[in-house]
MARDO-222710 format. One record per atom (N, C-alpha, C): z, x, y; residue in one letter; residue number from 1. Coordinates in steps of 0.1 Angstrom, whole numbers, m for minus. Each point is the difference from the previous one (the first is absolute). Layout:
N
Z; X; Y; code; pos
Z; X; Y; A; NUM $
...
END
This chain:
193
Z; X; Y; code; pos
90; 333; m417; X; 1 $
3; 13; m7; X; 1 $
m2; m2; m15; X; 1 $
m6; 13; m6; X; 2 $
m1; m8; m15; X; 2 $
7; 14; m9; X; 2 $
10; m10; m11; X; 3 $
9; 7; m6; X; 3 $
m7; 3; m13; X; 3 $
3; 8; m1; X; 4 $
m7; 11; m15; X; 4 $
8; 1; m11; X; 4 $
0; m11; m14; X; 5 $
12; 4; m12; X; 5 $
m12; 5; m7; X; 5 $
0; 10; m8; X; 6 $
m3; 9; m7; X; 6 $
8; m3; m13; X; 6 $
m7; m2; m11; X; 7 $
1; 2; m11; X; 7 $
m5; 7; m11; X; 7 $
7; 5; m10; X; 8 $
m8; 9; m12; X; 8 $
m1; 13; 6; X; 8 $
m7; 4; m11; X; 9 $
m3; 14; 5; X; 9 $
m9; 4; 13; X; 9 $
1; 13; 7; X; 10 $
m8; 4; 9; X; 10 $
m16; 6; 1; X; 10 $
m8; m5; 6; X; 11 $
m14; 4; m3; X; 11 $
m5; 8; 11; X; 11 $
m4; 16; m8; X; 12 $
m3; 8; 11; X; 12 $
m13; m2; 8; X; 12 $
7; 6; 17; X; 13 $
m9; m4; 6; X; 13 $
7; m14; 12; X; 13 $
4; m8; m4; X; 14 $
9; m9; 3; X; 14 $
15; m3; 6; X; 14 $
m1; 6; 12; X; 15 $
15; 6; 3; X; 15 $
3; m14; 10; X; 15 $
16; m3; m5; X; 16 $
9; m12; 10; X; 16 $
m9; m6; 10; X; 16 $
m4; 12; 14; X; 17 $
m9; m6; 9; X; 17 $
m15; m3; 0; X; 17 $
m7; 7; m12; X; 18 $
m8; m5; m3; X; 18 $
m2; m18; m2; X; 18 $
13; 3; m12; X; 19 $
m1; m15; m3; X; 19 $
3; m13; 6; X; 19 $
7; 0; 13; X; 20 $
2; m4; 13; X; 20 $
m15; m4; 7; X; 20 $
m3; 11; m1; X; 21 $
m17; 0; 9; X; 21 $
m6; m11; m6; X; 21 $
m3; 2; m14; X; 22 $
m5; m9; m10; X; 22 $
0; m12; 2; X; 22 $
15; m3; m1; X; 23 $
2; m18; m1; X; 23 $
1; m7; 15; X; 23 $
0; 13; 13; X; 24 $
m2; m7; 12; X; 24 $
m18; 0; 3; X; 24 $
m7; 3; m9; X; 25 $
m13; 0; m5; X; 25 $
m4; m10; m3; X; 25 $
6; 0; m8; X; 26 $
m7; m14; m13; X; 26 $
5; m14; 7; X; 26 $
10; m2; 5; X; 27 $
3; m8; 11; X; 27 $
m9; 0; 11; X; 27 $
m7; 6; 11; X; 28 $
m11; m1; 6; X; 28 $
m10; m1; m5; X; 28 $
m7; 1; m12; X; 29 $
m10; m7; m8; X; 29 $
2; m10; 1; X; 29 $
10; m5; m5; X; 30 $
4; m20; m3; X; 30 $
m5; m3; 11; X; 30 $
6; 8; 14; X; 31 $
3; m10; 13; X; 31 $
m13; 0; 4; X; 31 $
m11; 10; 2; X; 32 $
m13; 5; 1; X; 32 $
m7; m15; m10; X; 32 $
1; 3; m9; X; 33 $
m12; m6; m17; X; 33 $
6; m16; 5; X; 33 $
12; m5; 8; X; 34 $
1; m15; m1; X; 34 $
m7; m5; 13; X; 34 $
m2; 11; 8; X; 35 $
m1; m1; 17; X; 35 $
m20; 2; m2; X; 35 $
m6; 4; m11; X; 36 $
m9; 5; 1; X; 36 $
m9; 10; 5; X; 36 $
12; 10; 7; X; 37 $
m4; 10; 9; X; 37 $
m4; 10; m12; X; 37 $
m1; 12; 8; X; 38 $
m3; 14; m8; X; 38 $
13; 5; 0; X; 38 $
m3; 10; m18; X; 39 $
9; 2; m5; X; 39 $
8; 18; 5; X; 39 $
16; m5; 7; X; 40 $
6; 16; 2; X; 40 $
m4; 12; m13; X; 40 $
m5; 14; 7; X; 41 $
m1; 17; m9; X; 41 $
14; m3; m10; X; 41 $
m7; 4; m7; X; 42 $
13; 2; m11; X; 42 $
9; 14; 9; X; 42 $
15; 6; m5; X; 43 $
3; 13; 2; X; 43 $
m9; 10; m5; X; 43 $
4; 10; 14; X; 44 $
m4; 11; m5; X; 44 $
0; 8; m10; X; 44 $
13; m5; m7; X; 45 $
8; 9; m13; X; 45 $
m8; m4; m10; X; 45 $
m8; m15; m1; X; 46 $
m1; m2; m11; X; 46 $
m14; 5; m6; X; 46 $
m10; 12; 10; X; 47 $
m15; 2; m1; X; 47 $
m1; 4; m14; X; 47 $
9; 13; m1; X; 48 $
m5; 5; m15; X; 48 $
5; m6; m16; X; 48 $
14; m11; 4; X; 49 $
3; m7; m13; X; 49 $
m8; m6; m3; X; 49 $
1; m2; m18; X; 50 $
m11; m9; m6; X; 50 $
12; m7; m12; X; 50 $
m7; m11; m2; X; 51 $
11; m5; m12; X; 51 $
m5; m16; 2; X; 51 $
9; m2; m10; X; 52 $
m2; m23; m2; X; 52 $
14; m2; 5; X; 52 $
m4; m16; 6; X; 53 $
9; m5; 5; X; 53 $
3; m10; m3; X; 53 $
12; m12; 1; X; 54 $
m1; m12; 0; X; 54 $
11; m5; 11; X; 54 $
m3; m9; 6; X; 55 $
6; m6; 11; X; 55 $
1; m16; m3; X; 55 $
13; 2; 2; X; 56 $
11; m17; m1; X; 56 $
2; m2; 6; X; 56 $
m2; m17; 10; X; 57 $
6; m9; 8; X; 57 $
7; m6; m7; X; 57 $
11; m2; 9; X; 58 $
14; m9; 1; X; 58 $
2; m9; 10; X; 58 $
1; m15; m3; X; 59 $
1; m7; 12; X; 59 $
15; m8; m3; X; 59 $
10; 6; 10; X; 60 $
17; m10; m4; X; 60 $
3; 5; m16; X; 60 $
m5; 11; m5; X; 61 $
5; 6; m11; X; 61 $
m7; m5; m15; X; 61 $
m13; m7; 4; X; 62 $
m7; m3; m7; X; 62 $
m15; 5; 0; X; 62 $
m5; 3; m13; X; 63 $
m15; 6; m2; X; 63 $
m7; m8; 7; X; 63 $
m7; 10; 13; X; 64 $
m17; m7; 8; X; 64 $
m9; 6; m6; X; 64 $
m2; 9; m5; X; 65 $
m13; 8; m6; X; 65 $
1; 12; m4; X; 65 $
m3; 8; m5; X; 66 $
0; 10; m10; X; 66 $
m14; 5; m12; X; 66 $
m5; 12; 8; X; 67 $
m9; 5; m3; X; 67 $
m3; 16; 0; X; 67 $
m1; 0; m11; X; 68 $
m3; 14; 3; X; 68 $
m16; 6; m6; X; 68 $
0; 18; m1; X; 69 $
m13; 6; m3; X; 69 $
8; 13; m7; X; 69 $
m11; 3; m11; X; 70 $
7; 8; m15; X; 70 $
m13; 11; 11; X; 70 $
m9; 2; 8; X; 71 $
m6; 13; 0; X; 71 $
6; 12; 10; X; 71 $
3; 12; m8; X; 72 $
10; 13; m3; X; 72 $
m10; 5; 8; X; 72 $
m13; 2; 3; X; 73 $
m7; 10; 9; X; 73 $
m4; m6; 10; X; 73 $
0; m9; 7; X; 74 $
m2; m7; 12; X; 74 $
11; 1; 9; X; 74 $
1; 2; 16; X; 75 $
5; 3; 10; X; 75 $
14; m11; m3; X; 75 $
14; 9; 3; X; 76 $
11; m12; 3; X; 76 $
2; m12; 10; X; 76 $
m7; 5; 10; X; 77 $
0; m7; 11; X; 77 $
m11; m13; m4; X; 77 $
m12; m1; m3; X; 78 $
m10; m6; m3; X; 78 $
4; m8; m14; X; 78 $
8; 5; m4; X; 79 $
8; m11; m16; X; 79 $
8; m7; 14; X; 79 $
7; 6; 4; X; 80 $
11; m11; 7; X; 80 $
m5; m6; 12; X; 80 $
m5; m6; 6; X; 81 $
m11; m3; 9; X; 81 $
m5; m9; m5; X; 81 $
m7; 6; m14; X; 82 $
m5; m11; m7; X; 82 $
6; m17; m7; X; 82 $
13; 7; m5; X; 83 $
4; m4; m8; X; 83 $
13; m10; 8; X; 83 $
6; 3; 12; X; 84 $
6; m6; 9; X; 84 $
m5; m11; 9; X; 84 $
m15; 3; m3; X; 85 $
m11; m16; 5; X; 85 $
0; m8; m12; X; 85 $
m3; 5; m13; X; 86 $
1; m6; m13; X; 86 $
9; m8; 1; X; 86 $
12; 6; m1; X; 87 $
13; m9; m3; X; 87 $
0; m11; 12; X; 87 $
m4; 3; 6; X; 88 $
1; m16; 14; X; 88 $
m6; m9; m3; X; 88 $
m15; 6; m1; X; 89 $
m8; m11; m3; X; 89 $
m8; 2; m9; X; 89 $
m2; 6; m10; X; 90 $
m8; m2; m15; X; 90 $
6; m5; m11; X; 90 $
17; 1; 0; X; 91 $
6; m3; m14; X; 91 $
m5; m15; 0; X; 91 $
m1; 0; m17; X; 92 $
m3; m16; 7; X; 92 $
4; m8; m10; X; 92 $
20; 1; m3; X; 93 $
9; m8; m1; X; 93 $
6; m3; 18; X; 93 $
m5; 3; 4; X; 94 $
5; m3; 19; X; 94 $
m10; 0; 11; X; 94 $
3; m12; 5; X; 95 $
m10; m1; 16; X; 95 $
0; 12; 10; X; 95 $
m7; 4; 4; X; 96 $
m2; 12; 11; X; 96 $
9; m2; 10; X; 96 $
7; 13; 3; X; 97 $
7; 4; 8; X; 97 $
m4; m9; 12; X; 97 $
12; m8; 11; X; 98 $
m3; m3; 12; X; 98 $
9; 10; 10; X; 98 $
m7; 4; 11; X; 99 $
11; 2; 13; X; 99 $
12; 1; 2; X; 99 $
5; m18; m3; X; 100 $
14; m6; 3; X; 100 $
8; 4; m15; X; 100 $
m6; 9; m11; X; 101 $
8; 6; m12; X; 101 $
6; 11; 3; X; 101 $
m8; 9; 11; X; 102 $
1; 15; 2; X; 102 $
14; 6; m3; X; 102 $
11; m11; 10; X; 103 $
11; 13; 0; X; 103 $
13; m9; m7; X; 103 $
m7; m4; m10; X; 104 $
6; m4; m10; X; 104 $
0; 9; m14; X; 104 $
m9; 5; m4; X; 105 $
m7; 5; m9; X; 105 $
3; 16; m3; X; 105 $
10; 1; m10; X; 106 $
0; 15; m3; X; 106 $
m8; 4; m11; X; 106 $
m2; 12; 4; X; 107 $
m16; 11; m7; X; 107 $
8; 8; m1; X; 107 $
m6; 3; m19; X; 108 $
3; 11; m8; X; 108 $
m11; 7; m5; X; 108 $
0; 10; 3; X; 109 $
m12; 12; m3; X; 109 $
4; 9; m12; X; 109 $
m4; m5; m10; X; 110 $
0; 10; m12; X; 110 $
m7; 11; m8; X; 110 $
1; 9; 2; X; 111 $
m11; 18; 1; X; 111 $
1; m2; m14; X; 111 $
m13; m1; m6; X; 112 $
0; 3; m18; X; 112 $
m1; 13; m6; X; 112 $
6; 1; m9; X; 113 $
m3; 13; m7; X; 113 $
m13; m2; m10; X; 113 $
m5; 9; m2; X; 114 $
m15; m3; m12; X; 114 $
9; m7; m10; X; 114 $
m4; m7; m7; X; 115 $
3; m6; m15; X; 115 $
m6; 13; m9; X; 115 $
9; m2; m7; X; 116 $
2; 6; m12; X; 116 $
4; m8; m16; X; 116 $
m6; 0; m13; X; 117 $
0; m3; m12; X; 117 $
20; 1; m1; X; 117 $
1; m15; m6; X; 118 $
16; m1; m4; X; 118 $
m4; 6; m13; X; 118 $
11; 3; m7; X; 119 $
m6; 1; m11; X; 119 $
16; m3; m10; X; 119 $
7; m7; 2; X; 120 $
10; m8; m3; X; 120 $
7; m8; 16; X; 120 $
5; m11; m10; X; 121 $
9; m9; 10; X; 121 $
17; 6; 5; X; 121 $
3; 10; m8; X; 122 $
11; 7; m1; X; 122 $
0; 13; 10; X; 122 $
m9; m2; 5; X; 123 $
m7; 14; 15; X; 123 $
4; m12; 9; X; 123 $
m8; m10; 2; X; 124 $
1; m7; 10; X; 124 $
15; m1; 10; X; 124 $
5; 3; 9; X; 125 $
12; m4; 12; X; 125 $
m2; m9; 9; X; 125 $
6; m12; m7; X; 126 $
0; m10; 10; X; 126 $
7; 4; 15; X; 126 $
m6; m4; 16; X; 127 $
0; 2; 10; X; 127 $
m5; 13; 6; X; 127 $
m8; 10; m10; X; 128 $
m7; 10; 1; X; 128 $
m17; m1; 2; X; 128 $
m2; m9; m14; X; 129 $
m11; 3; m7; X; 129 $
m9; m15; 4; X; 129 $
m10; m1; 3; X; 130 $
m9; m13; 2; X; 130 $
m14; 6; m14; X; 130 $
m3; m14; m7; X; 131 $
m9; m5; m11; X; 131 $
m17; m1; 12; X; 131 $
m6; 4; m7; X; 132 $
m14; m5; 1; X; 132 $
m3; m2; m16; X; 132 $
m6; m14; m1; X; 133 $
m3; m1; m17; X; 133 $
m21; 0; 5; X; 133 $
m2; 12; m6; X; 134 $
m19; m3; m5; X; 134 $
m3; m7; m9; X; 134 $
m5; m12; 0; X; 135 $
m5; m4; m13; X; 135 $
m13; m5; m4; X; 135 $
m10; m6; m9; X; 136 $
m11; m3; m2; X; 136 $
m2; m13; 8; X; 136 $
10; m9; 0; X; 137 $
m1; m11; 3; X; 137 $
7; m2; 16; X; 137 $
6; 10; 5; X; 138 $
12; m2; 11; X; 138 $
4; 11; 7; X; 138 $
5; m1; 10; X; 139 $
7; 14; 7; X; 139 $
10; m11; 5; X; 139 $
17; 11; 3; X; 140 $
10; m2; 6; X; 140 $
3; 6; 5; X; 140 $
11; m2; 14; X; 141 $
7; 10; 2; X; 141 $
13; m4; 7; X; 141 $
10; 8; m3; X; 142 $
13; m6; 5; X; 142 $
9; 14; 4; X; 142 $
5; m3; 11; X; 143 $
3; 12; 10; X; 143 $
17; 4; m11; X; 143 $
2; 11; 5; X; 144 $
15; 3; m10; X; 144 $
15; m13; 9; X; 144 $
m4; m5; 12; X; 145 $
10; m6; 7; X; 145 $
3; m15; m11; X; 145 $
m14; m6; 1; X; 146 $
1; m11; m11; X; 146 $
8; 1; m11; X; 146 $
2; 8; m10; X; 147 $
9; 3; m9; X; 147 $
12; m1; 1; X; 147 $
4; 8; 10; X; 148 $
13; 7; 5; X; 148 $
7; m19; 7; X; 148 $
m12; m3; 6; X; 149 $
9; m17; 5; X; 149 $
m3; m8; m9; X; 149 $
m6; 0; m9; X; 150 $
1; m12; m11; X; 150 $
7; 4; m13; X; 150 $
10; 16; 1; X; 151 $
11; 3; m8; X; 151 $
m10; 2; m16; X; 151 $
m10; 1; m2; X; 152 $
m6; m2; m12; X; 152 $
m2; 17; m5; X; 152 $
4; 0; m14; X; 153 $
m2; 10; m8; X; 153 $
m16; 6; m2; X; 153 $
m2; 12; m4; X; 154 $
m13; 8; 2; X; 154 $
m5; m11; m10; X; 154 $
m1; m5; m14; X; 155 $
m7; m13; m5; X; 155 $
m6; m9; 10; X; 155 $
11; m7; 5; X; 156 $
m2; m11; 5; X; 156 $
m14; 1; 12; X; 156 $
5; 14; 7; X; 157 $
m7; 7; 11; X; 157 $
m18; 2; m3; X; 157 $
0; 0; m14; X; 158 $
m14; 3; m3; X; 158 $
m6; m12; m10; X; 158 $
9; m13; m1; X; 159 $
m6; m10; m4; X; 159 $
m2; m6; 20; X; 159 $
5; 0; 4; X; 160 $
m1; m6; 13; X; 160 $
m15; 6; 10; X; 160 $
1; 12; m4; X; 161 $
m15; 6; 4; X; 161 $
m10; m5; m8; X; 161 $
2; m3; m13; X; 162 $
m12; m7; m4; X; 162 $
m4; m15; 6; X; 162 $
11; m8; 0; X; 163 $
m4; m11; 4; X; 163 $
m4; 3; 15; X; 163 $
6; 10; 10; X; 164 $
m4; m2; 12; X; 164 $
m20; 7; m2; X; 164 $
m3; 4; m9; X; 165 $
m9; 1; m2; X; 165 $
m10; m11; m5; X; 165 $
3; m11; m4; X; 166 $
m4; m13; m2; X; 166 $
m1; 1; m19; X; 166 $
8; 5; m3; X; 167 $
m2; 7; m19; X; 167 $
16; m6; m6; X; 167 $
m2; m4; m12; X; 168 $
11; 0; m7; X; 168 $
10; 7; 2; X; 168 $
13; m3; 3; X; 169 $
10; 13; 2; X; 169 $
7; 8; m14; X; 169 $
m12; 0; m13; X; 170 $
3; 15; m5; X; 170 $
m20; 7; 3; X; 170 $
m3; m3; 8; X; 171 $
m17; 7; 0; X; 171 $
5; 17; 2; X; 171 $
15; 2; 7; X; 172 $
m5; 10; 5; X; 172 $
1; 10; m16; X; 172 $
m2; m6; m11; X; 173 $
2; 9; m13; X; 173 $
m8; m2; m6; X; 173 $
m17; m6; 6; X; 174 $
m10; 1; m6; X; 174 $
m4; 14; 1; X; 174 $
m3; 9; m11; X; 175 $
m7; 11; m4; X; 175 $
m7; 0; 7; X; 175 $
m11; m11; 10; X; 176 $
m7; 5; 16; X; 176 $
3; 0; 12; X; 176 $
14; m6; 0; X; 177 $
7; 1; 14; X; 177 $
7; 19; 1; X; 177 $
m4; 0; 14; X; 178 $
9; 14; 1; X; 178 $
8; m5; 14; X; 178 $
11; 2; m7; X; 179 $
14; 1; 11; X; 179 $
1; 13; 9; X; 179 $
3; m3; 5; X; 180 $
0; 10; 12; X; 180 $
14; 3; 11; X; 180 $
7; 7; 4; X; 181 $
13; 1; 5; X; 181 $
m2; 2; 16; X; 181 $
4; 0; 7; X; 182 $
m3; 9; 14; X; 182 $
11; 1; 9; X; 182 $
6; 4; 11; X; 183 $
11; m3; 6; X; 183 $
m5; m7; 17; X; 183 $
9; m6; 4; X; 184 $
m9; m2; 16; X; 184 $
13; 0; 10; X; 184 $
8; 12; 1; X; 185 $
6; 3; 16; X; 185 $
0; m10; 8; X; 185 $
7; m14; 6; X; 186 $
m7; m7; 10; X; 186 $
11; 3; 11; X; 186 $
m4; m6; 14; X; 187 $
11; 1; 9; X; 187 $
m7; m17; 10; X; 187 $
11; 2; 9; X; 188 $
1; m19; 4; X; 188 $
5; m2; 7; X; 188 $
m11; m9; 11; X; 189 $
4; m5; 15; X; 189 $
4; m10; m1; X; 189 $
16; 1; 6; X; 190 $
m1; m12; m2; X; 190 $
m2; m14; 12; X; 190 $
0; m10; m6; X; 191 $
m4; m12; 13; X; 191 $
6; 1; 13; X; 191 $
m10; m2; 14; X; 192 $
6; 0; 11; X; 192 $
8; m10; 7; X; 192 $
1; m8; m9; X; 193 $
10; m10; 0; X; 193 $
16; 0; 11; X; 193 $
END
């Protein structure tokens, strides 16, 4: 049975049983994509959403992979699909998903809002707000949860996006970096442990 914690705000379109459907979804992907079979229809609810996604594994309460997609006009189901094979087996701080991981592993599905221009650090709400830093030399991105568990002030939050961007942690105040804010709704299965 897979339990659904919802966090943040609500993203229309997206209702409790939807998001049930979802993560008993993205769980038949895993079991499918390790088995090598073909992959289960997404729900039916999800035909006409569109939006970016990012999807985190957890194995015993520790990061397996984590990946997401910033494109806003592309099918929801087809970001998450996508991006729920990503995280198993493309991150590549982590070995590909095996079988014997399956019902260990809780999946978190996070629905992005478009990014939008910060335009001070004093807007920012830590456990609200997730950073995308653009920059000439780098991209980052760090989900609003990161923050919120590493207790760090909006500063800290937007030198930490630079380095997770591979950049000095004050780049994000290079006159060609553009910071960016976004929110991401997530909700979470947890392990069948």
């Amino acid at each position: 049975m897979t339990e659904c914690q919802t966090t943040l705000a609500e993203v229309p379109g997206l209702t409790e049983d939807l998001k049930i459907k979802i993560l008993s979804w993205s769980r038949q992907i895993l079991a499918a994509a390790t088995a090598g079979q073909s992959l289960p229809p997404a729900p039916e609810e999800l035909a006409d959403l569109r939006g970016g996604v990012f999807v985190t594994l957890k194995k015993l309460g520790k990061l397996r992979g984590c990946i997401g997609r910033f494109d806003f006009t592309g099918l929801l189901a087809d970001a998450i699909e996508s991006m729920v094979k990503a995280a198993a087996f493309d991150d590549p701080r982590f070995n590909p998903v095996v079988s014997s991981e399956l019902d260990l592993l809780e999946i978190t599905i996070s629905v992005l809002t478009e990014p939008k221009p910060l335009t001070s650090l004093d807007d920012l709400v830590i456990g609200r707000d997730g950073l995308y830093l653009l920059h000439p030399h780098g991209r980052g991105v760090l989900l609003p949860v990161v923050a919120e568990e590493y207790g760090w002030t909006p500063l800290e939050f937007a030198r930490q996006t630079s380095v997770k961007a591979g950049l000095n942690p004050g780049a994000w105040e290079d006159p060609k970096a553009n910071l960016l804010v976004f929110t991401a709704p997530s909700f979470t299965s947890k392990s069948l442990d």
